[in-house]
C-alpha positions as CSV (number, residue, x, y, z in Angstrom):
1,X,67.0,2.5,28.3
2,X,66.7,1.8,24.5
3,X,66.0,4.7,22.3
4,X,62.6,4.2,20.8
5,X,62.7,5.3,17.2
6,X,60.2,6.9,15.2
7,X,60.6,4.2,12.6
8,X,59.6,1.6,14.9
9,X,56.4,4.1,16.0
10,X,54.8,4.4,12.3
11,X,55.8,0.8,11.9
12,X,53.8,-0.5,14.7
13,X,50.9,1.8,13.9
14,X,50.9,0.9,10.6
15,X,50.6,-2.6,11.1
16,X,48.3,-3.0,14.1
17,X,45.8,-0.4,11.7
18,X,46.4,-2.7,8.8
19,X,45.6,-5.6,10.7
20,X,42.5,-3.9,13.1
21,X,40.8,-3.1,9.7
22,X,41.2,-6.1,7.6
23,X,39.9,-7.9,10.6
24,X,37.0,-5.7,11.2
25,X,36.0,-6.1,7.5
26,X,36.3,-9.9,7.4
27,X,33.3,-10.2,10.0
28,X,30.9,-8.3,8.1
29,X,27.9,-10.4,8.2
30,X,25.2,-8.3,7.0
31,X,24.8,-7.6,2.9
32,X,22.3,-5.1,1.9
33,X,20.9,-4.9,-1.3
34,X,19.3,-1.4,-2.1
35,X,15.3,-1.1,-2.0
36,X,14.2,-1.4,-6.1
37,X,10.9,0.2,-6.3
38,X,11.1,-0.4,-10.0
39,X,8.3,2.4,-10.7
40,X,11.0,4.3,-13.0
41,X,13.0,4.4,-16.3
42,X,15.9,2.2,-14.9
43,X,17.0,0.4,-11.5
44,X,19.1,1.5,-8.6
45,X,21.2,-1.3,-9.0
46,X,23.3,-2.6,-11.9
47,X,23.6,-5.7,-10.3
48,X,20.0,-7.2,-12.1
49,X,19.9,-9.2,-15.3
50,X,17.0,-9.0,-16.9
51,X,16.2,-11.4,-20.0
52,X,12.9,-13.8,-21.6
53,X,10.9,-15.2,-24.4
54,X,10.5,-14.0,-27.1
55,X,10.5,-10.9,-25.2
56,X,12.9,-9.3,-22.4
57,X,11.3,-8.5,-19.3
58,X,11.2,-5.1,-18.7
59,X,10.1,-1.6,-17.1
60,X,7.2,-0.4,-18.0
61,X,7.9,3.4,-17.0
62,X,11.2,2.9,-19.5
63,X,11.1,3.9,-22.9
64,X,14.7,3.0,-24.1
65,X,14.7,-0.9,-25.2
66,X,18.5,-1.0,-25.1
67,X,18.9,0.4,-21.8
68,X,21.1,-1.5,-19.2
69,X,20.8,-3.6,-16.6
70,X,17.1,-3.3,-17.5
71,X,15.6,-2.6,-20.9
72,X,12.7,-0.3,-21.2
73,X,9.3,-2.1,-22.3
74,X,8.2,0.1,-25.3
75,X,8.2,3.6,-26.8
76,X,6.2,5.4,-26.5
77,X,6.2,4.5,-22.5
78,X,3.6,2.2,-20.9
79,X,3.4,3.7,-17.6
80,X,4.5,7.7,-16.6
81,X,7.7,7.8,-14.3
82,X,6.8,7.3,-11.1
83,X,3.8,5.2,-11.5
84,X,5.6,1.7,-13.6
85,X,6.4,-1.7,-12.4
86,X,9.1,-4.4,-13.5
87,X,6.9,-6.6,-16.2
88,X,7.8,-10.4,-16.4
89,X,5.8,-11.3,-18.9
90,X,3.0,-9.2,-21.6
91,X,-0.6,-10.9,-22.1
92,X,0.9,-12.8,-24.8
93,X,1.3,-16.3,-25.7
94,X,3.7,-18.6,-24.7
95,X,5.8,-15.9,-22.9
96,X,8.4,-16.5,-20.2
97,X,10.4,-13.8,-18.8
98,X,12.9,-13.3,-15.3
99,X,14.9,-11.2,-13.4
100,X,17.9,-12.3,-11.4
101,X,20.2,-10.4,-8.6
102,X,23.5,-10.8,-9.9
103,X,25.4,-10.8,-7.1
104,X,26.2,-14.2,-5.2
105,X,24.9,-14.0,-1.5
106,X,26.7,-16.6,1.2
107,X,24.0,-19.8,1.3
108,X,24.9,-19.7,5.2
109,X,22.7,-16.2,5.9
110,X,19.2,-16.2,6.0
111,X,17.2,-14.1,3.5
112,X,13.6,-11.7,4.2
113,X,12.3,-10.9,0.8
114,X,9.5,-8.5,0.6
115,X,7.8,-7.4,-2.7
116,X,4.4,-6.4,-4.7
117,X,3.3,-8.4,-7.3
118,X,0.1,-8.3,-9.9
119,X,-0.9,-10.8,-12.2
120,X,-3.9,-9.1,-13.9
121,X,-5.2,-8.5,-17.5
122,X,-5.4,-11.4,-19.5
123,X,-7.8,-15.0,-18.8
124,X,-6.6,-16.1,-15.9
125,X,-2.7,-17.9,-16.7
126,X,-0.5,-18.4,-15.7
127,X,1.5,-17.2,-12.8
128,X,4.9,-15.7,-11.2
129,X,7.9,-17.8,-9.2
130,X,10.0,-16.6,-6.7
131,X,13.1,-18.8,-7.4
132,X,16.9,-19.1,-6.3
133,X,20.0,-20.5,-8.2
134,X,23.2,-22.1,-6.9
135,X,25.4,-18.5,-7.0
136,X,28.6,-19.9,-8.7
137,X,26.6,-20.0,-12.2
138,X,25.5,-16.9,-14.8
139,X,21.7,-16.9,-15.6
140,X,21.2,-16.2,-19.6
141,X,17.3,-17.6,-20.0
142,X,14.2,-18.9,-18.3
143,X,13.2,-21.9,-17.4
144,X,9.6,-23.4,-19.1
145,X,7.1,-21.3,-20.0
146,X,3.0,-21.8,-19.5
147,X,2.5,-23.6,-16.0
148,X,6.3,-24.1,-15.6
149,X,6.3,-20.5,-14.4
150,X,9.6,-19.4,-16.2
151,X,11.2,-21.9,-13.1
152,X,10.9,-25.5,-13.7
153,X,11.4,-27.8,-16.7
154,X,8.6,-29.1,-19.3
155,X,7.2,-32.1,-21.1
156,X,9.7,-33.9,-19.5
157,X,7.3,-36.9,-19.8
158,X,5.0,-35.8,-23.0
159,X,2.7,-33.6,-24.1
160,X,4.5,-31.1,-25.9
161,X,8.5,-29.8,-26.6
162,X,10.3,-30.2,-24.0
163,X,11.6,-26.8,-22.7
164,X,14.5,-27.1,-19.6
165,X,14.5,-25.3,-16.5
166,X,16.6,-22.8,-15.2
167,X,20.3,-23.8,-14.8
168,X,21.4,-24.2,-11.5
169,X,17.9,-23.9,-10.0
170,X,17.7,-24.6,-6.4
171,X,14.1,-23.3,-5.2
172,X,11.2,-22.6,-7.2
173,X,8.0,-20.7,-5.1
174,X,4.9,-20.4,-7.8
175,X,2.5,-18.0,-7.2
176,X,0.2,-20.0,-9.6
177,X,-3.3,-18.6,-11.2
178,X,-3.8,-21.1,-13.5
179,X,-2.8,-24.1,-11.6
180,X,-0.6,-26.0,-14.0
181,X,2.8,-25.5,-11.9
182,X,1.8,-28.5,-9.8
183,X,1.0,-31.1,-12.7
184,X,3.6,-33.7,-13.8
185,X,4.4,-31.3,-17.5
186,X,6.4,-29.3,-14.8
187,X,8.8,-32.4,-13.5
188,X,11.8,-33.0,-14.6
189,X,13.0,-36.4,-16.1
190,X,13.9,-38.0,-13.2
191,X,11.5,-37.3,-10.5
192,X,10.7,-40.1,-8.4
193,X,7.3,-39.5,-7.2
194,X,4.7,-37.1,-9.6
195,X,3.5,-34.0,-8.8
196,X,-0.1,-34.3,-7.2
197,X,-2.0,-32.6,-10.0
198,X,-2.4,-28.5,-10.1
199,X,-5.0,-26.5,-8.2
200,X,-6.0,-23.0,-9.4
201,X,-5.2,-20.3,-7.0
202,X,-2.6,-21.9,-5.2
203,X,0.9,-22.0,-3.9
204,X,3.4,-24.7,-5.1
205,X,6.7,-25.0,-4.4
206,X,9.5,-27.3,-6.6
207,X,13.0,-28.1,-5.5
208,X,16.5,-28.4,-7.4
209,X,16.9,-28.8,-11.1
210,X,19.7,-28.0,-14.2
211,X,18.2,-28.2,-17.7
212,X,15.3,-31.6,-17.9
213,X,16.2,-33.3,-14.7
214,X,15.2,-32.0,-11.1
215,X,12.5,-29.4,-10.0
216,X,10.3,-31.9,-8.5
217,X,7.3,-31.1,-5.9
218,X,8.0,-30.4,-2.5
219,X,4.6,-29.0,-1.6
220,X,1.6,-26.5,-2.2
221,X,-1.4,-25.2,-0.8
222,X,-4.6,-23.8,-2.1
223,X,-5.4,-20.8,-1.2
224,X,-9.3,-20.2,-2.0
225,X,-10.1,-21.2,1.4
226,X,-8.1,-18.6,2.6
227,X,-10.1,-15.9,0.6
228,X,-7.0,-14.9,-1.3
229,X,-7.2,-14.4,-5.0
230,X,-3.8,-14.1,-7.0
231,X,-5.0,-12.2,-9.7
232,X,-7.8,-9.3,-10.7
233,X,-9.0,-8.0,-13.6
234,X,-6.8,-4.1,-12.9
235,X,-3.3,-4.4,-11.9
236,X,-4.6,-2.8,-8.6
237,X,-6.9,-5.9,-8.4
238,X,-4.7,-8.4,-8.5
239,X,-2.2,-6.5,-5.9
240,X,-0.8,-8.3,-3.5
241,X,2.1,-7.8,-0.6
242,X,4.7,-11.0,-0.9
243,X,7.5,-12.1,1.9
244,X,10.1,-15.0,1.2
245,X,11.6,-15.8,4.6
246,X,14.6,-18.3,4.5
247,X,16.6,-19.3,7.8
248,X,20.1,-18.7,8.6
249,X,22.4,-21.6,9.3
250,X,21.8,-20.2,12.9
251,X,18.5,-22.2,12.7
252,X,19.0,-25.9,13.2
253,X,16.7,-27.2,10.8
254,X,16.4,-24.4,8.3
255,X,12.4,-23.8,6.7
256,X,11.4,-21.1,4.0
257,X,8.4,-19.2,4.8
258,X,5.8,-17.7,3.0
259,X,3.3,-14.8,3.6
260,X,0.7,-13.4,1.2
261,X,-0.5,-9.9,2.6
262,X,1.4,-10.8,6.6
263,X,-0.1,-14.0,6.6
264,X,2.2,-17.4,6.8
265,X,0.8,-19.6,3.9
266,X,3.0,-22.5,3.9
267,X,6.5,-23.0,5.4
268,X,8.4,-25.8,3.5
269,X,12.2,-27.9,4.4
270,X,15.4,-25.7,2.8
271,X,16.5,-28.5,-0.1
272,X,20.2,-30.2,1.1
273,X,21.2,-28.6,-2.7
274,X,20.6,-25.4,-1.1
275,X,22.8,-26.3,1.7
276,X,25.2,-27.9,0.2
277,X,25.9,-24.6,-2.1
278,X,28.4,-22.0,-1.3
279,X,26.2,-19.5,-2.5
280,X,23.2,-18.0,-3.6
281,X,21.3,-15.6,-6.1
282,X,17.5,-14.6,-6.3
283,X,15.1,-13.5,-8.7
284,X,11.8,-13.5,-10.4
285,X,10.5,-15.4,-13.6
286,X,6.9,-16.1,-14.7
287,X,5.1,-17.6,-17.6
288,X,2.1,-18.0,-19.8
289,X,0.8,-20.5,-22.2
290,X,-2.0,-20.8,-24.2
291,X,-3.9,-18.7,-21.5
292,X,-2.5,-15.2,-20.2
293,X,-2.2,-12.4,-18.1
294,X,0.6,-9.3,-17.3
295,X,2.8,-10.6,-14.7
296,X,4.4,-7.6,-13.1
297,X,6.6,-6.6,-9.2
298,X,7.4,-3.5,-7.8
299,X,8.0,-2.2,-4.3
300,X,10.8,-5.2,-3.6
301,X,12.9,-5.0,-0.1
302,X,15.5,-7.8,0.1
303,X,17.4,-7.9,3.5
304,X,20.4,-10.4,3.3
305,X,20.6,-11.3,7.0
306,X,22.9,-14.0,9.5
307,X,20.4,-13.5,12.7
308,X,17.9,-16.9,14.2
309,X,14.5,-16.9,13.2
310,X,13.5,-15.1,16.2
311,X,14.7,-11.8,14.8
312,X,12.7,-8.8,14.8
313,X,11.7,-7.6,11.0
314,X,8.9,-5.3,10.5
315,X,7.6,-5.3,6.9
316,X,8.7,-2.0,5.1
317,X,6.0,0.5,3.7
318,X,8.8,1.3,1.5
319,X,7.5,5.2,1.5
320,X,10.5,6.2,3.8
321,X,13.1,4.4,1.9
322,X,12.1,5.4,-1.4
323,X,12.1,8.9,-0.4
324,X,15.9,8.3,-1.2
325,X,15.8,7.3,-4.9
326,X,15.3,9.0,-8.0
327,X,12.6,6.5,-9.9
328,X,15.0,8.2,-13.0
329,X,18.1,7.0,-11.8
330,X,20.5,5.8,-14.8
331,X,23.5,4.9,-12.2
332,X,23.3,4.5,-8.9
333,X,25.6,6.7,-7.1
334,X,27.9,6.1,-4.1
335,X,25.5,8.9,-2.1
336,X,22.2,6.7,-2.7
337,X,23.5,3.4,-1.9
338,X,24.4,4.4,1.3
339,X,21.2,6.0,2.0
340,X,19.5,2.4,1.3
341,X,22.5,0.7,2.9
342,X,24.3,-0.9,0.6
343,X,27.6,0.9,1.4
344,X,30.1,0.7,-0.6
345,X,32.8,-1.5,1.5
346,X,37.0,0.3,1.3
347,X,37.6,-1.2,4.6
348,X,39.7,-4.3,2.9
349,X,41.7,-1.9,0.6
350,X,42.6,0.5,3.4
351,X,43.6,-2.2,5.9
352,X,46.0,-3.3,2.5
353,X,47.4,-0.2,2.1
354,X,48.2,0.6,6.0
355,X,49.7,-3.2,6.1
356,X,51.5,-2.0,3.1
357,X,52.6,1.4,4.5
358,X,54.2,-0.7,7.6
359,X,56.2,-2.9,5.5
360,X,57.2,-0.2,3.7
361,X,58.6,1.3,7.3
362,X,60.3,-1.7,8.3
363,X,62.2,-2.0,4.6
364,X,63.2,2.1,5.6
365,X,64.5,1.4,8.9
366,X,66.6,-1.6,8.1
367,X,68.2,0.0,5.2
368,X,68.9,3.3,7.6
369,X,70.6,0.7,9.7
370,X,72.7,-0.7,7.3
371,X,73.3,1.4,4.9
């Protein structure tokens, strides 16, 4: 019988580990992005990019403007530690502002976005979007401000300097007060059929767009009949409780949905652009014009996930998770991210180094045979 060597052993179980945990890693479907309850002096993540006009967005519980990924919004602070919000935009004039996570996320998996969001404080304009961009492109500035919502393009036909939209835009949802977002100012140059004309207090959605061309209508709803009012004169007024539900490619035919406070506003096509990217990244903008208001989010949940739309997802109260963070955080630490799930993943450098401690065996034995 041949001698089995010990060679041979640590070769074999150095491969078969290499192999066992590069494999295992490669079908992780599920990303996690860690809960943001933005109520403190900086984020748990350092994957947001924060930015606007004339002004950054910003925390309002922060009090260092040069603080990174996300600036503080003034010193002395606005808000104590504990009690802020992520600000888009100030009751100011002509303001756009946005945030963006950084981090490209497979167009194939579905998304369940939950957040708070106020727009309060100012006459009445003009409102926040919910907005993704094709992942393979930086974000460095908003799209239009006023009724374009910080997403789409404007004056693309008249009525003012043209502003462009946001690059690489591929879905624009517009919370809008005012009711400008679905008016033609907000197409882009080469949109076939016009918008419909805005109504206040609605819902609008626009599709695809990179710099004056694109972010035409796709479709809108009012919501007045509902009884649901975007705004209020307090920021707890004009609170409400968002979702943003997009299908996996699971789903045949793949819809976004909408909810304001767990109830489904308006579900709406996924755009072939969105499809047709590799990936994805989401974020916030909003906008005002010559009317105003704070346009503020906290409390946001974002669960990257590859499950049908049939899946069971409850909406987070967010009071257990953000038991976990620090609302001071600087740096998010390996400790916390696992606590909110997003783990940091050694799994492909370990399977490397095993695969790499095998070769390394068979390179030993060979030479102990021949030298």
């Amino acid at each position: 019988m041949e001698k089995i060597s010990i060679q041979k052993v640590l070769v074999s179980v150095g491969v078969c580990l290499g192999l066992m945990i590069v494999a295992s890693s490669s079908v992780q479907a599920e990303v996690t992005i860690p809960v943001e309850s933005f109520t403190g002096a900086n984020a748990v993540s350092d994957n947001w990019i924060a930015g606007g006009f004339p002004n950054s967005a910003c925390l309002t519980a922060g009090n260092d403007l040069a603080r990174t990924p996300i600036p503080g919004c003034q010193r002395p602070r606005i808000d104590e530690i504990g009690s802020g919000v992520f600000r888009l935009t100030n009751a100011d004039f002509d303001q756009s502002g946005y945030l963006l996570y950084n981090a490209p996320i497979n167009s194939r998996d579905g998304l369940d976005a939950f957040f708070y969001a106020s727009q309060w404080g100012g006459n009445g304009a003009d409102g926040i979007a919910f907005f993704f961009v094709d992942g393979a492109y930086e974000l460095n500035a908003p799209g239009g401000n006023g009724g374009s919502l910080g997403y789409a393009s404007k004056y693309q036909h008249g009525g003012g300097t043209p502003q462009d939209g946001v690059a690489h835009g591929l879905l624009g949802v517009g919370f809008d007060v005012y009711g400008s977002y679905g008016t033609t100012n907000s197409d882009g140059a080469d949109c076939s059929t016009p918008a419909p004309g805005g109504i206040s207090n609605s819902i609008g959605v626009r599709g695809p767009g990179n710099g004056a061309n694109g972010y035409c209508w796709i479709d809108g709803v009012d919501l007045s009949p509902l009884g649901i009012s975007l705004r209020g004169d307090t920021r707890a007024e004009g609170a409400h409780l968002f979702r943003i539900r997009v299908d996996s490619a699971e789903v045949e035919e793949r819809k976004v949905r909408i909810f304001i406070d767990d109830v489904k506003v308006l579900t709406v096509p996924v755009p072939q652009e969105f499809l047709d990217a590799e990936t994805v990244k989401f974020g916030w903008t909003a906008g005002t014009g010559a009317s105003t208001d704070f346009h503020e989010i906290w409390g946001a949940s974002v669960k990257v996930v590859a499950e049908p739309v049939d899946y069971v997802y409850e909406a987070p109260t967010l009071e257990d998770d953000l038991e976990a963070i620090s609302s001071t955080t600087t740096q998010a630490t390996e400790e916390t991210l696992v606590e909110t799930g997003a783990q940091t993943n050694h799994q492909p450098l370990l399977g490397l180094l095993a695969l790499s401690l095998g070769f390394a065996l068979v390179g030993f034995g060979r030479r102990r045979r021949h030298g």
